[in-house]
Structures are given as structure tokens and as C-alpha cells.
PLY file of the C-alpha trace (Angstrom):
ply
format ascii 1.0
element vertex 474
property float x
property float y
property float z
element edge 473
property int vertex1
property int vertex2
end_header
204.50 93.60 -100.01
207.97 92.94 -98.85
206.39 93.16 -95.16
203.86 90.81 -95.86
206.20 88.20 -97.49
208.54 88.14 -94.35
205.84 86.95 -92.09
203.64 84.88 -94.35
206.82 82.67 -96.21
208.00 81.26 -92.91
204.34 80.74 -91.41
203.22 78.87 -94.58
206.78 76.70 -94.59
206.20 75.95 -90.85
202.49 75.06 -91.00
203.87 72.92 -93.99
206.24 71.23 -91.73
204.08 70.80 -89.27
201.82 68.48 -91.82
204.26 65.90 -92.05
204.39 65.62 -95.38
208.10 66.42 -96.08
209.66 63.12 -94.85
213.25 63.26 -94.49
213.81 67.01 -96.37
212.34 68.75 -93.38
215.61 70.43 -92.78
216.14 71.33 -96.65
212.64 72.65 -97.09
213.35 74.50 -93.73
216.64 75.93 -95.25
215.26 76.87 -98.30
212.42 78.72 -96.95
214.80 80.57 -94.61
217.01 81.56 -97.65
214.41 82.81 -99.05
213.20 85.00 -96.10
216.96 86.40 -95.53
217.13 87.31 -99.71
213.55 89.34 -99.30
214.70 90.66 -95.98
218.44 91.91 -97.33
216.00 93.65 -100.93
214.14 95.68 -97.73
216.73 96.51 -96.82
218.69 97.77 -100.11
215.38 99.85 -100.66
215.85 101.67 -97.53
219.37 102.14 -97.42
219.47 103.72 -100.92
216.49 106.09 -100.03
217.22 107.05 -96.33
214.44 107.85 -94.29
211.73 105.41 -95.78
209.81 103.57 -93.77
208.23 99.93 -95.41
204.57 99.92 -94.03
201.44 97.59 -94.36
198.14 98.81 -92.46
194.92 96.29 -92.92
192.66 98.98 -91.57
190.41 98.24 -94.56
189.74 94.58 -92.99
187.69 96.43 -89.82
189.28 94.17 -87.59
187.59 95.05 -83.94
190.02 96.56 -81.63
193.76 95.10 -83.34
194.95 96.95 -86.23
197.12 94.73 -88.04
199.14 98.00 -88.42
203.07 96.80 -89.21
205.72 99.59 -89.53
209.52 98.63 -90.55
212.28 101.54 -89.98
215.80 101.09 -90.16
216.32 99.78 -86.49
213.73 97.03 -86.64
215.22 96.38 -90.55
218.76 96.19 -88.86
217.40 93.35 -86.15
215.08 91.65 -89.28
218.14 91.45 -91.18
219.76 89.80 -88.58
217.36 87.28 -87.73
216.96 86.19 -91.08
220.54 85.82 -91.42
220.73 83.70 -88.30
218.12 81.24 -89.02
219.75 79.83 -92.23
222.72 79.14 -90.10
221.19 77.33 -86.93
218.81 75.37 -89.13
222.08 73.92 -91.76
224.01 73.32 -88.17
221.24 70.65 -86.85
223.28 67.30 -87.89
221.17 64.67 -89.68
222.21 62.34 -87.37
220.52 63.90 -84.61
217.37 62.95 -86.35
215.19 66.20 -85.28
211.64 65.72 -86.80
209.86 67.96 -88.67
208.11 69.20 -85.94
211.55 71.14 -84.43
212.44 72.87 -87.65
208.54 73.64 -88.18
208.96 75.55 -84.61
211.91 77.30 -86.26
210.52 79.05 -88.66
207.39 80.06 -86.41
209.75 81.64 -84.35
211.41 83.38 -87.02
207.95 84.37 -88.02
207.26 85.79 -84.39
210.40 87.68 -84.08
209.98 89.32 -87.37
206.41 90.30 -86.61
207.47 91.56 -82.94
210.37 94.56 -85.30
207.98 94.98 -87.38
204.57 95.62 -85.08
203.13 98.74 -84.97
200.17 98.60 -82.55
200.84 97.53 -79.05
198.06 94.38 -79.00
199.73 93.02 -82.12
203.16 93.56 -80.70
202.24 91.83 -77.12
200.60 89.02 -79.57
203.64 87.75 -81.53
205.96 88.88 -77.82
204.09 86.25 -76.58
204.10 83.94 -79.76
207.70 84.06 -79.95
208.04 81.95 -76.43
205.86 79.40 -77.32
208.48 77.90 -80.48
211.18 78.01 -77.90
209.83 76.34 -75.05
208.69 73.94 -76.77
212.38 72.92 -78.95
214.27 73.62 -75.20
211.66 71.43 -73.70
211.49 68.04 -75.90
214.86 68.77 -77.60
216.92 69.64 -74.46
218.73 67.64 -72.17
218.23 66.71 -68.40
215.68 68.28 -66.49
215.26 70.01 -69.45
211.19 70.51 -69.00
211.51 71.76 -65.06
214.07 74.36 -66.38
211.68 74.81 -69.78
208.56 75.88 -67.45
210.30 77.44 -64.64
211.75 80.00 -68.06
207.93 79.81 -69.15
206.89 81.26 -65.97
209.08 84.08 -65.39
208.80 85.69 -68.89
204.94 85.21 -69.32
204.24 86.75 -65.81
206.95 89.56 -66.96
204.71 90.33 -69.90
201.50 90.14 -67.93
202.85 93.90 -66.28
203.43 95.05 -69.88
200.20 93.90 -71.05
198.73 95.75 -67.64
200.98 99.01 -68.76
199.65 98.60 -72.19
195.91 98.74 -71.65
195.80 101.52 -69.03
197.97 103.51 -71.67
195.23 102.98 -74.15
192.82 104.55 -72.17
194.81 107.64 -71.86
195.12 107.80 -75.49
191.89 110.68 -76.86
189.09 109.03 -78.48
188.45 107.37 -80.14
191.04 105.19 -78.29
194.20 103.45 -80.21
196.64 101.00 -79.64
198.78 102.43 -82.40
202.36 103.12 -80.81
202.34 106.63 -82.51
199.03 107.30 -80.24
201.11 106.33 -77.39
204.06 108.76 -78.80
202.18 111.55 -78.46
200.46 111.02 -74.67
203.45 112.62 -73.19
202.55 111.68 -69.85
203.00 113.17 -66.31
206.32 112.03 -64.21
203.67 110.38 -61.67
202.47 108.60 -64.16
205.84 107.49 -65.89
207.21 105.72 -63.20
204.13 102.45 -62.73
204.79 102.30 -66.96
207.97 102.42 -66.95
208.34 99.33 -63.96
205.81 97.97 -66.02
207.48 97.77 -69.39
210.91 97.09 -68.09
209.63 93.93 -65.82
208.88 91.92 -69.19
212.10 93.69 -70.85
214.78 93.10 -68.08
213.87 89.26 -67.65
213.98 88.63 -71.70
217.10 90.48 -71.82
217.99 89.39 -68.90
219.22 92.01 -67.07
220.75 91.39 -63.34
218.64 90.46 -60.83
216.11 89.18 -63.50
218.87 86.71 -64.91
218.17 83.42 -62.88
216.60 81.47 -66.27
219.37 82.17 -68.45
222.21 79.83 -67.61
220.38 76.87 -67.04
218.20 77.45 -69.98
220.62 77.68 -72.04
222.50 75.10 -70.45
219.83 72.32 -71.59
218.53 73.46 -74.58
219.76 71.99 -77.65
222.45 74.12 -79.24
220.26 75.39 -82.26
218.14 76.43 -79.18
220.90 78.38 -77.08
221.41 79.99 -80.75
217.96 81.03 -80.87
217.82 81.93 -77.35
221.15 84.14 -77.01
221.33 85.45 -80.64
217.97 86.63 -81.57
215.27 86.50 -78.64
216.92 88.41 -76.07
216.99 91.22 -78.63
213.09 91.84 -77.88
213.68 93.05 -74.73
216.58 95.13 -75.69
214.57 96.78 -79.09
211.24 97.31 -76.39
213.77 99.53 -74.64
214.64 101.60 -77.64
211.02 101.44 -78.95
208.51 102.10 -75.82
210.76 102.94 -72.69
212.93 106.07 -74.27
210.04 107.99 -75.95
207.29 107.19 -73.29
208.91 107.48 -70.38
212.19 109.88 -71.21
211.33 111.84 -67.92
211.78 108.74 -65.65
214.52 107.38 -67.80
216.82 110.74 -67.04
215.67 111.58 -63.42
214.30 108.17 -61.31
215.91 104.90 -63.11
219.29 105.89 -61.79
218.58 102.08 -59.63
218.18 100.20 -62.46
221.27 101.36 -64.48
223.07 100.74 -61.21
221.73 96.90 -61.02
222.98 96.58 -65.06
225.80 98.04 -64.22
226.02 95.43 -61.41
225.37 92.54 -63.53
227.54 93.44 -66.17
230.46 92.78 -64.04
228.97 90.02 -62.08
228.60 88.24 -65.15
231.88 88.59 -66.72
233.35 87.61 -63.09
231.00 84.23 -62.73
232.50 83.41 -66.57
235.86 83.48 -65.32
235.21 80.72 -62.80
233.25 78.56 -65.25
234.07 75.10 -65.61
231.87 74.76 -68.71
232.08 76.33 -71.89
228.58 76.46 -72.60
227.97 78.21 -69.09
230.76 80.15 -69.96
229.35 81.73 -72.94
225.42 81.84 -71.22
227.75 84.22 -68.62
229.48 86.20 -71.20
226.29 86.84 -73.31
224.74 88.31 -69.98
227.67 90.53 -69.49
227.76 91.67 -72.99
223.60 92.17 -73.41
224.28 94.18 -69.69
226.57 96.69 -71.85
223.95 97.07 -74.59
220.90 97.96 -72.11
223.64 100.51 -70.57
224.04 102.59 -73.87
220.16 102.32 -74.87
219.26 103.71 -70.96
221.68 106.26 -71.51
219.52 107.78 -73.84
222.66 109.58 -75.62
222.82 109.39 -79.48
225.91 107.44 -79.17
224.78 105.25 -76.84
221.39 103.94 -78.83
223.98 104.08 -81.89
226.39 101.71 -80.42
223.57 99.57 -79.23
221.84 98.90 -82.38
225.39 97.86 -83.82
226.20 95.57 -80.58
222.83 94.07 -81.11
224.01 92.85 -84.75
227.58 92.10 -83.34
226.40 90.11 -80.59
223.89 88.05 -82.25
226.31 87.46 -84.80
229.03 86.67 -82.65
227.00 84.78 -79.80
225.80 82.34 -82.71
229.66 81.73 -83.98
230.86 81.18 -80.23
228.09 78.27 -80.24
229.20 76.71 -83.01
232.31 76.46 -81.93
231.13 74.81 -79.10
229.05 72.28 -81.24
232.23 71.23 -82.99
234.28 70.82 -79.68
231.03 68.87 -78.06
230.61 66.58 -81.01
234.06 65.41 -81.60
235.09 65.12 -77.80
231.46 64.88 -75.50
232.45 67.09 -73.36
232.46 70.61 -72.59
234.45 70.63 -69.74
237.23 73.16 -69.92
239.94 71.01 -67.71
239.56 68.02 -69.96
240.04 70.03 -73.05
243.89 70.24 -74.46
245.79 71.11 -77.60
242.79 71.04 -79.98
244.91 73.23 -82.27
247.38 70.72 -83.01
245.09 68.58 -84.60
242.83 71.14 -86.35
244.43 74.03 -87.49
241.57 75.57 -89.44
239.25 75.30 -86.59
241.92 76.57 -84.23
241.83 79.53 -86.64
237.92 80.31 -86.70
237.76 79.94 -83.26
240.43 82.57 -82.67
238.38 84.84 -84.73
235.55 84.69 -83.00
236.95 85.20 -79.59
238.79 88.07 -80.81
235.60 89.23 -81.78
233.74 88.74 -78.72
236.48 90.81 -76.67
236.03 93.80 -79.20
239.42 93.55 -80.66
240.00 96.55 -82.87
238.40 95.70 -86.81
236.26 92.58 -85.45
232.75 94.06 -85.61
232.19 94.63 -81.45
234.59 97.10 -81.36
232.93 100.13 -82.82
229.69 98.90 -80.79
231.34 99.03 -77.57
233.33 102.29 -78.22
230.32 103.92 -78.97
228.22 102.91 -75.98
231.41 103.67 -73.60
230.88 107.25 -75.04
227.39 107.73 -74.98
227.76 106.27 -71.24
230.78 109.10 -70.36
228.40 111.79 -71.97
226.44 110.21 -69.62
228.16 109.37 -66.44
231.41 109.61 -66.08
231.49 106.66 -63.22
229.75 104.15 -64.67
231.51 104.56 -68.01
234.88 103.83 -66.24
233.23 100.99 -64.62
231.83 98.96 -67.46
234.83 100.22 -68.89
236.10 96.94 -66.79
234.48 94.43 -68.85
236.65 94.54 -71.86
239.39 93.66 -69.48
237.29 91.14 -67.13
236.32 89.36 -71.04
239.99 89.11 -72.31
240.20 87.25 -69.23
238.00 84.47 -69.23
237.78 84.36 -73.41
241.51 84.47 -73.82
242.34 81.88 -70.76
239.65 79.25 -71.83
241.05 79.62 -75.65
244.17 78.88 -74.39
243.13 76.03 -72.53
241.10 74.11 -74.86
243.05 74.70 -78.36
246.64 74.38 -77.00
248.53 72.94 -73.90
249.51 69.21 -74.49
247.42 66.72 -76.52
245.31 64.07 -74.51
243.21 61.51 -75.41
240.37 63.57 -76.73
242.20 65.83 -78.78
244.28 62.92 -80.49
241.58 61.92 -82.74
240.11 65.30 -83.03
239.34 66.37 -86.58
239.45 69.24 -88.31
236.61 71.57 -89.80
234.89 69.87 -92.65
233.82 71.73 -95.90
230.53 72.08 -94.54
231.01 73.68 -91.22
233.37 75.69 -92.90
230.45 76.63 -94.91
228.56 77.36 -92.16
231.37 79.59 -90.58
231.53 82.09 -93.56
228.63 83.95 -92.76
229.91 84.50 -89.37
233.43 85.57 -90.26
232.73 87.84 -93.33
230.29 89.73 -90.93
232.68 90.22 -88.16
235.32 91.72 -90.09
233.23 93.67 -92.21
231.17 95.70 -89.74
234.89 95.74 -88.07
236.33 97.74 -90.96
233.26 99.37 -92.12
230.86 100.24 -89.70
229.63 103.45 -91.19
227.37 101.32 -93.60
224.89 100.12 -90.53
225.62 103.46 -88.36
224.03 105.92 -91.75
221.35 103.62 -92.09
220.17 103.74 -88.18
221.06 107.53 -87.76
217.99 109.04 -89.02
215.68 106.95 -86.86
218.52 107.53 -83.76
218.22 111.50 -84.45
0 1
1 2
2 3
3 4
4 5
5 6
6 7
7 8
8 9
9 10
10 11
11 12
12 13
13 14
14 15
15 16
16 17
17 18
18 19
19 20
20 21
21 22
22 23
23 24
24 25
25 26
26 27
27 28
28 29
29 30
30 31
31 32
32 33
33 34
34 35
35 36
36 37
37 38
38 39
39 40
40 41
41 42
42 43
43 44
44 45
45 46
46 47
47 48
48 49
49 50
50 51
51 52
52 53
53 54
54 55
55 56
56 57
57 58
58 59
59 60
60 61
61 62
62 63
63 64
64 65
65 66
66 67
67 68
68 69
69 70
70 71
71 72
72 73
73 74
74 75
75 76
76 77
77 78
78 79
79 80
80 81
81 82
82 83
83 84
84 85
85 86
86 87
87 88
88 89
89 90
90 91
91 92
92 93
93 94
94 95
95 96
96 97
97 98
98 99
99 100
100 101
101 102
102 103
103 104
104 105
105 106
106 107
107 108
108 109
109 110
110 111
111 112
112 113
113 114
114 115
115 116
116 117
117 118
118 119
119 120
120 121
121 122
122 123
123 124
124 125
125 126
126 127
127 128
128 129
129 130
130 131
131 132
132 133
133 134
134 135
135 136
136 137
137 138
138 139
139 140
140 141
141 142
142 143
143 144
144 145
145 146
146 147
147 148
148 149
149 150
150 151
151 152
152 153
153 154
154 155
155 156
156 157
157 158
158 159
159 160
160 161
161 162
162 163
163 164
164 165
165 166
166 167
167 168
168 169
169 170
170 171
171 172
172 173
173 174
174 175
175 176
176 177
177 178
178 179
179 180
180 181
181 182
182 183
183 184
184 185
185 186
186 187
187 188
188 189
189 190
190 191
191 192
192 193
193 194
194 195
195 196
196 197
197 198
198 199
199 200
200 201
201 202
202 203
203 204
204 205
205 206
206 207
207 208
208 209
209 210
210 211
211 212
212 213
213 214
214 215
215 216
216 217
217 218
218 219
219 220
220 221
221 222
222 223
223 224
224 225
225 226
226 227
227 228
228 229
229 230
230 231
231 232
232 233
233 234
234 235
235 236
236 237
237 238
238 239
239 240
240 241
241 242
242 243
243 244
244 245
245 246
246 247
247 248
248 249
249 250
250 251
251 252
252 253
253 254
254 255
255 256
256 257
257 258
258 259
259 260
260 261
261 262
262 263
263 264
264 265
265 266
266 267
267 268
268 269
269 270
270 271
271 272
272 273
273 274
274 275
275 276
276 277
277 278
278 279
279 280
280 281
281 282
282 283
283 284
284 285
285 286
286 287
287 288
288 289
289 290
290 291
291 292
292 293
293 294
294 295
295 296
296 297
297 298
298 299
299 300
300 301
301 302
302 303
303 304
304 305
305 306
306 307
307 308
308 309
309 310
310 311
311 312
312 313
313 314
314 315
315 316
316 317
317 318
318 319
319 320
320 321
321 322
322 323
323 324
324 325
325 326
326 327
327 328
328 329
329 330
330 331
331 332
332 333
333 334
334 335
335 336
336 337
337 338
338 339
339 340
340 341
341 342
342 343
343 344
344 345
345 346
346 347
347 348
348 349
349 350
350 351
351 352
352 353
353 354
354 355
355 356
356 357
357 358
358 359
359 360
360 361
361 362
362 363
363 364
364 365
365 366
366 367
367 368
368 369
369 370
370 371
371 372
372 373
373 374
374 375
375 376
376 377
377 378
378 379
379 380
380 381
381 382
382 383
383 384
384 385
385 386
386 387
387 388
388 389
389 390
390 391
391 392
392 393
393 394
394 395
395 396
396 397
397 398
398 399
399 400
400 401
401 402
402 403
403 404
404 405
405 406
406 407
407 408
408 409
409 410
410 411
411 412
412 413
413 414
414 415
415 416
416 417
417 418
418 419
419 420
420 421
421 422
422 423
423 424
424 425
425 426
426 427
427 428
428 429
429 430
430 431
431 432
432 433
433 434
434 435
435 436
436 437
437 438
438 439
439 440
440 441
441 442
442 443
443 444
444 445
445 446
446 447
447 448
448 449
449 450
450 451
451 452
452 453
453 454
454 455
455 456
456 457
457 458
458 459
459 460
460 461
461 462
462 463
463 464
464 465
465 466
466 467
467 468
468 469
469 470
470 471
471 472
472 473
């Protein structure tokens, strides 16, 4: 039931959006449903933490649907990243400004997207997970492509292109793995569980399912869309983009890579760790050098996402542990760190670093929130990316001992470039744009709460996420 609810409520509010027939409440209707959808998501997952080890499932077998099993399947990892997209979407949808005028049609495309996401944690065959992969691009291009800013549709398709042809070599991988599955043949991931396949035949499934993986993540050299992308897409979009979607390719590591192709993960993919590991620190060293702040934190997310695919590849128990929790921390943080940039953009126009100045002067509270959330995003000890990163830095030592030390690096690399821009932009003398510049109102406070309250308490008390992902780590 609770399944059910999480995929129908937000496809029934956006097909209600999409009529028209809300007027001028789109974005409360839009709210409200997504309220709703975060409430059910948070009673899933109260029922699971209190009885650990329960899995929420809903099979439609009895429907005889030809080849698709409508087969969905909710442990605590997916829970963790359903939890955390319902959370997010309340937040981007109150931050859209009604002065910006968005129709119904962009917060309809919301809440389909939430609706993909949701049904891509929850899937449980490998056809209905490709189906709402591929559903989950379509809300997204389209907001990033009417919604953005210049050249916003050659970026849009050029972003289109890259992940669809990405998925077409999972899609490939997928169907040749059904027909190793014994008949009759299934699509059902625990089918492909159990083919435990030949190292020959690991490595074309593993290239496969990490070619539609490493450009949604993106992982380094796969990375080219992100920037720009995220660069022209309307800030509820670079939300969407950076704080939930990337996560796909990140949970299709966990969920496919690790169990089907373990063999390749531990003996051949020792290139691929090496080209994270590259753009990990690429990344953090390209943010330093940005003029922009919204480049800045497209950069930073990279390097940061880089260090999450490094603990999940090195298939240690702390590694996958410190993922999952980065995953939450990140999306969570990644969404704060754009708002912050929405509130600098709409009081000044710019985002250019250099013509930023003593912000703090004039706005004190914001000066505060924003400090918060940088502290966060350079895993200051009790902000919630600590833990996360400590974790993955051991699971990657259990691993290897080198490329521990070396990603290692990035906490120091991201006190760099977070620390010097906040610097920059909040103090320094006043100029002209930071005169008039006003402080948070009660509603972006508002909207800030959220952000802060899960910061500091996954900071100070991690153990509550890290129980309820253990038995599915194990």
C-alpha cells in the first residue's frame, strides 16, 4: 500500500497539473501533494526502522502482464534515497518565486520526476527499472530546456544524448542477461542475483552497466554535460539535477554492478577507480579557479559524487556504508548550497565571485546559514558529511592504501575553494551590490530549516541511518 501511494499521489497531482485546471495554485497544489508524499514516505520508513530487516513489497503478478512484472521491492537503501527525494521536492518546489511566473506545466514535470525517481529505488525487475531510468530524463529535459537560460536547449539535447545512448548499453546488458537467466526466463533482479556469471562474461556487463551509470553520476571522463547543464537550468532544476538524479547512477552501482559483477569489480576495474580517482581531484582543482558560483558548486558536486562512487567500488562494508550516508548528505547539502545561491542571484544578478563583497554586513542571518552549509560541504566534524566521508576513506584504506591517501586530498583541495569563495562573497568591503542587500526573509528561512536540522543531526547522530542500512550492507 505504502508503495503504491508513493508512485500513484505524485502521478495523479502531476497529470492534474498538467490539465490546467489549477490556475494560479499550481505551486500550492504541487506543495501539498509533495508533503504528502514525504509524510507517507517518512511512515515507510518508521515501519522499517522499528522492525529491521523488512522489506515493503508490491508484486502485480496477478495482472499477467506479458513480459514486465510490475514487481516493486523497497529495502532500507532505496527507503534511505526515497526518503530523501521526498524531502527534497517540498523544498525546490516552495523555492520557485511567484514572480517567476512558472506555469503549471513546470511543477506538473516536478512531481513526474519525483514519481520516476521513486519508482527507479523502488523497481524490482530490470524492464521496469530501465522504464522509469528513462522516464526520469524526460521531466528534466524538458524544465532545463524551456525554463533554462541561454542556449539552454543545445546544452538540454546535447545532455539528452549522452545519457539516453548511455542507457541504450544497459538496456543491451540487460536483455542478454535475461537470456542467461533458466527458464522460464525473468527480468526479476533476484533472477539476475543468482546467474553468478563467468569472469569472461562479467567484464561486456559490467562496461555495459557502468556506461549509463558513470555519465548520470557523472564520473570523470563521462562529466562533459554537467557544468553547463547545470549552468542553464533553472535553479529548481540544478536542485533536481545535483541533489536527487545523479543518485541513480550511484544506487545502480550498489544495486546491479557489486552483486553481478563482484569478480570484475575486485580484479579488472582497477582503470576505472583510477579515472574517479582522477576526477575527484580534477574537479575540486577546476572549482578553485571558478569565477562563478554556480560553476563552482556544478565542480564541487562532481568532486564530492567522485568520492561516493570510490567507497561503493570499493566494495568494503565501510565503504557502501559511508556511501549511502554521503548520498543523503550530499543531496541534502548540494540543495542548501543552491539556495544560497538563489538568494545571492536574486538580490544582486550576479553570480560572479569578484563582484561579490561583504554580504555579511548587511545580512547577518544569511551570513550565518550560509556558513553552515559550507561547513557542511567540507565535512566539518558534527555537520552530517563528516561521518560519510570518514567512512568511505576507511573502506577505501581497507581497500587501497594509495588511493585512500589520495582522495584523502579533497577535504583539503574543498576547504580551499569553499572557504576562499565564502570569504569573498560574505565579507571584504561593501560595494554597491551588497549595500542594499537584504537579509533572509521568514520564508526562506523557512525553507532553510529542513536543510540545517538535517545537517547537524546526521552530524551528531549518524548511527540512526547507519543501523537502518546495515542489514541490507551485510
Amino acid at each position: 500500500m505504502i508503495i503504491a501511494l508513493l508512485l500513484i499521489l505524485p502521478l495523479l497531482a502531476s497529470l492534474f497539473l498538467f490539465s490546467g485546471k489549477t490556475g494560479k495554485e499550481s505551486k500550492s497544489v504541487a506543495l501539498v501533494a509533495s508533503l504528502v508524499v514525504f509524510v507517507i514516505s517518512m511512515v515507510g520508513a518508521y515501519t522499517m526502522y522499528i522492525t529491521p530487516g523488512v522489506v515493503l513489497t508490491f508484486d502485480s503478478n496477478s495482472l499477467n502482464l506479458p513480459i514486465i512484472a510490475f514487481l516493486l521491492k523497497i529495502d532500507a537503501p532505496s527507503m534511505l534515497l526515497i526518503v530523501l527525494t521526498s524531502l527534497l521536492m517540498p523544498i525546490i518546489i516552495a523555492s520557485t518565486e511567484k514572480s517567476e511566473q512558472r506555469s503549471h506545466n513546470f511543477f506538473a514535470l516536478i512531481l513526474l520526476m519525483e514519481m520516476a525517481l521513486i519508482g527507479v529505488f523502488a523497481a524490482s525487475d530490470m524492464i521496469l527499472f530501465y522504464i522509469f531510468w528513462e522516464l526520469a530524463l524526460i521531466p528534466i529535459f524538458f524544465i532545463t530546456a524551456f525554463w533554462g537560460g541561454e542556449n539552454a536547449k543545445r546544452i538540454t539535447v546535447k545532455f539528452l544524448i549522452y545519457t539516453v545512448v548511455g542507457s541504450l548499453f544497459m538496456l543491451v546488458g540487460i536483455l542478454y542477461l535475461y537470456t542467461l537467466t533458466p527458464a522460464p526466463h525473468s527480468f526479476s533482479f533476484e533472477a539476475f542475483y543468482q546467474l553468478h556469471l563467468p569472469y569472461a562474461v562479467q567484464i561486456p556487463i559490467f562496461l555495459a552497466f557502468f556506461a549509463a551509470f558513470a555519465i548520470k553520476i557523472p564520473l570523470f571522463p563521462f562529466h562533459t554535460w554537467q557544468a553547463e547543464t547545470y549552468n542553464v537550468s533553472p535553479v529548481q532544476g540544478s536542485m533536481l539535477l545535483a541533489g536527487i538524479m545523479l543518485k541513480m547512477g550511484l544506487y545502480g552501482v550498489y544495486r546491479f554492478i557489486l552483486p553481478i559483477c563482484p569478480d570484475m569489480l575486485a580484479n579488472g576495474a582497477q582503470l576505472f577507480i583510477y579515472l574517479a580517482l582522477f576526477g575527484v581531484i580534477y574537479a575540486a582543482i577546476i572549482a578553485i579557479a571558478q569565477p562563478h558560483l554556480k560553476k563552482l558548486i556544478a565542480f564541487a558536486s562532481l568532486s564530492h559524487v567522485g568520492i561516493i562512487a570510490l567507497g561503493l567500488m570499493s566494495n568494503t562494508h565501510y565503504g557502501i556504508e559511508g556511501a549511502f550516508l554521503q548520498m543523503f548528505s550530499h543531496g541534502v547539502n548540494v540543495v542548501g548550497f543552491f539556495l544560497c545561491y538563489y538568494v545571492i542571484v536574486k538580490r544582486t544578478n550576479t553570480d560572479k565571485i569578484s563582484q561579490l563583497s561583504g554580504i555579511a554586513h548587511q545580512a547577518p542571518r544569511f551570513a550565518t546559514v550560509f556558513l553552515i552549509i559550507v561547513l557542511a560541504n567540507v565535512a566539518l566534524p558534527l555537520t552530517n558529511s563528516f561521518v560519510g566521508e570518514f567512512l568511505i576513506l576507511l573502506g577505501l584504506f581497507e581497500f587501497n592504501k594509495v588511493i585512500a591517501i589520495v582522495a584523502g586530498l579533497t577535504i583539503i583541495l574543498g576547504a580551499v575553494y569553499m572557504l576562499k569563495m565564502y570569504q569573498k562573497i560574505m565579507y571584504g568591503h561593501q560595494n554597491s551590490l551588497s549595500d542594499d542587500f537584504k537579509d533572509l526573509t521568514t520564508q526562506e528561512m523557512i525553507l532553510f530549516v529542513p536543510i540545517i536540522i538535517a545537517i547537524f543531526l546526521v552530524g551528531i547522530y549518524p548511527s540512526f541511518i547507519l543501523q537502518f542500512i546495515e542489514g541490507a550492507v551485510k
